[in-house]
C-alpha positions as CSV (number, residue, x, y, z in Angstrom):
1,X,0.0,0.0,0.0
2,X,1.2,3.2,-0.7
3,X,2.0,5.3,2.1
4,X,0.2,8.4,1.7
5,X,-3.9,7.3,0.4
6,X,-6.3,9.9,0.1
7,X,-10.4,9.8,0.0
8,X,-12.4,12.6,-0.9
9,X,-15.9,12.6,-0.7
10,X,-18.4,15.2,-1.9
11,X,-20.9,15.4,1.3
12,X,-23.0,17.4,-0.1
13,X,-24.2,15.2,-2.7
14,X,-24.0,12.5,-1.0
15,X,-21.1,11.1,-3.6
16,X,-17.2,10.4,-4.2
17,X,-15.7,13.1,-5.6
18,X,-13.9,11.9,-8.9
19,X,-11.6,13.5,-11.2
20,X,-10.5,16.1,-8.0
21,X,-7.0,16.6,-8.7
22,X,-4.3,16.7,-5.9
23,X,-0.9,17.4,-5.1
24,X,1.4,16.1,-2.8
25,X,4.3,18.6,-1.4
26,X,7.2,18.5,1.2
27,X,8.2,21.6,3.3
28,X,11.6,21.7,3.2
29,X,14.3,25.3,3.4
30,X,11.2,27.4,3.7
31,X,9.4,26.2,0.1
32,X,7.1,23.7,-0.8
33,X,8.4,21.3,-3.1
34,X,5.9,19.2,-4.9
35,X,6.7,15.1,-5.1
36,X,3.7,13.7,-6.7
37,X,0.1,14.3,-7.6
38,X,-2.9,12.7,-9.0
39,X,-6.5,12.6,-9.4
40,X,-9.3,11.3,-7.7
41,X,-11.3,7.7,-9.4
42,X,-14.7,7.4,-9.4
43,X,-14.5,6.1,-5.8
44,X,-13.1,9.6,-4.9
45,X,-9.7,8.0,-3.8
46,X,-6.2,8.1,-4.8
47,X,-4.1,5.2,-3.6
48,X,-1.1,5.2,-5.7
49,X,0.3,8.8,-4.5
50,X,3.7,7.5,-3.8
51,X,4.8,4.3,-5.2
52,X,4.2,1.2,-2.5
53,X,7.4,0.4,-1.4
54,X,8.5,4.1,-1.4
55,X,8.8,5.8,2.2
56,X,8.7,9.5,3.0
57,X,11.7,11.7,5.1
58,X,9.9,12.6,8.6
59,X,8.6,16.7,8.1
60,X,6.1,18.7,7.2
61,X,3.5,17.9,3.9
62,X,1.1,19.3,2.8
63,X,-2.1,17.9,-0.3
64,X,-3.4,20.6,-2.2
65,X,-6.6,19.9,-3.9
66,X,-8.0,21.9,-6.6
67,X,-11.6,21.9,-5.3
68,X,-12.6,24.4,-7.9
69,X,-12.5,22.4,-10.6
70,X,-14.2,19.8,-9.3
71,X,-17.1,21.7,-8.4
72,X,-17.1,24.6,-11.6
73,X,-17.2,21.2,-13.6
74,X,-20.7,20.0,-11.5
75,X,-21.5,23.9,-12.6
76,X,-21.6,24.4,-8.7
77,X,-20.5,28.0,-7.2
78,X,-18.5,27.2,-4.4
79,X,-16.3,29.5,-1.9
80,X,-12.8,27.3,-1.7
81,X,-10.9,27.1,-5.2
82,X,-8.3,25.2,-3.4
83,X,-8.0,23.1,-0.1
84,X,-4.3,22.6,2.0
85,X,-4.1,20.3,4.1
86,X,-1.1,20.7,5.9
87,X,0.6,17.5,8.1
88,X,3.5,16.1,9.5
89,X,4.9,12.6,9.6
90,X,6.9,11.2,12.0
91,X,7.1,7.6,10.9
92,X,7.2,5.5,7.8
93,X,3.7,4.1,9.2
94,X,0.8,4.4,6.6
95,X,-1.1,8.1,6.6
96,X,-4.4,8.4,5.3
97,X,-5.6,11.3,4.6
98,X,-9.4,12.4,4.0
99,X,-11.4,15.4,2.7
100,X,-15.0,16.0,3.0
101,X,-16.3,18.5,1.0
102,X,-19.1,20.6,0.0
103,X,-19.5,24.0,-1.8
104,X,-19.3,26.3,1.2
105,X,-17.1,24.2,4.4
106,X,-14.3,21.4,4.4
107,X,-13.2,18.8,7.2
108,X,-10.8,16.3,7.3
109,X,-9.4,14.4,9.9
110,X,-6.0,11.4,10.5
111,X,-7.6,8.3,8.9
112,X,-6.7,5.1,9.2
């Protein structure tokens, strides 16, 4: 399993949110570097973000997803074009990492 899996799930229609695209980035000397990104399948996940047998330096992350497009393409207004989540990992222990999302509010939480 890939140790970084995403699942983002549009709670406001009651659906997965496919085709949201995401990226992955690592704080490191004050910038964010981006190491990977991806798009959401039609069960609103991403599991491949890094490759399986891949494992991540301990630090800072951080998943941008372009929230926007997902909902401009549903021809829904919403108020967040974008959605950072911002996290740190201290182990090379699996990290899942979820959004729920509607047009107007956001949560997420550490995922198992």
């Amino acid at each position: 399993m890939s140790q970084i899996t995403t699942h983002v799930l549009d709670t406001a229609a009651g659906i997965p949110a496919e085709g949201v695209a995401s990226k992955l980035f690592f704080f490191v000397n004050d910038h964010w570097k981006e190491i990977s990104s991806g798009v959401t399948n039609n069960d609103g996940r991403i599991s491949d973000l890094i490759k399986n047998d891949d494992r991540l330096k301990e630090g800072i992350y951080k998943m941008n997803f372009d929230t926007g497009s997902y909902f401009s393409g549903r021809k829904i207004k919403g108020f967040y074009p974008y959605v950072d989540i911002i996290f740190e990992i201290n182990s090379g222990e699996h990290y899942h990492i979820p959004l729920l999302l509607s047009p107007f509010g956001y949560s997420t939480y550490r995922g198992s």
